[in-house]
C-alpha positions, 0 to 999 in steps of 0.5 A: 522340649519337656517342660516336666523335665525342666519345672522338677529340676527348677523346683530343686533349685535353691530358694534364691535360684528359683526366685531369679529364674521365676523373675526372669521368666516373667520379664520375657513375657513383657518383651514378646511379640503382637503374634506371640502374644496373640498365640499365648491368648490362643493357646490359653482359650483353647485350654480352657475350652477343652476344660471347660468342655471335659467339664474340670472346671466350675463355671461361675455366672458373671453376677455371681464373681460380681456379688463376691467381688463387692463383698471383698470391698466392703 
């Protein structure tokens, strides 16, 4: 299945269409399995490793994300 094929005719959609399928896709990722689970937080770490290692995303030291995270609160 080709998830392009489907994501450009969605974005077609009629706002309200697309805000109850993007609603509905939503709710069926509540309902999935421990092992669907599990593969979707696999699938999404190996995302981000090859990301990581093709060097296409800027990694951030925790310290930094925690100093930018109190400023917000303040």
């Amino acid at each position: 299945m080709d998830t392009s094929i489907i994501e450009s005719e969605a974005l077609h959609l009629p706002p309200s269409d697309r805000a109850k399928l993007a609603h509905n896709l939503l709710l069926s990722l509540e309902n999935l399995s421990d092992e669907e689970l599990r593969e979707a937080w696999l699938d999404e770490a190996q995302r981000r490793a090859v990301e990581i290692d093709q060097g296409l995303v800027e990694l951030i030291s925790a310290e930094e994300v925690s100093a930018k995270a109190r400023l917000l609160l303040k």
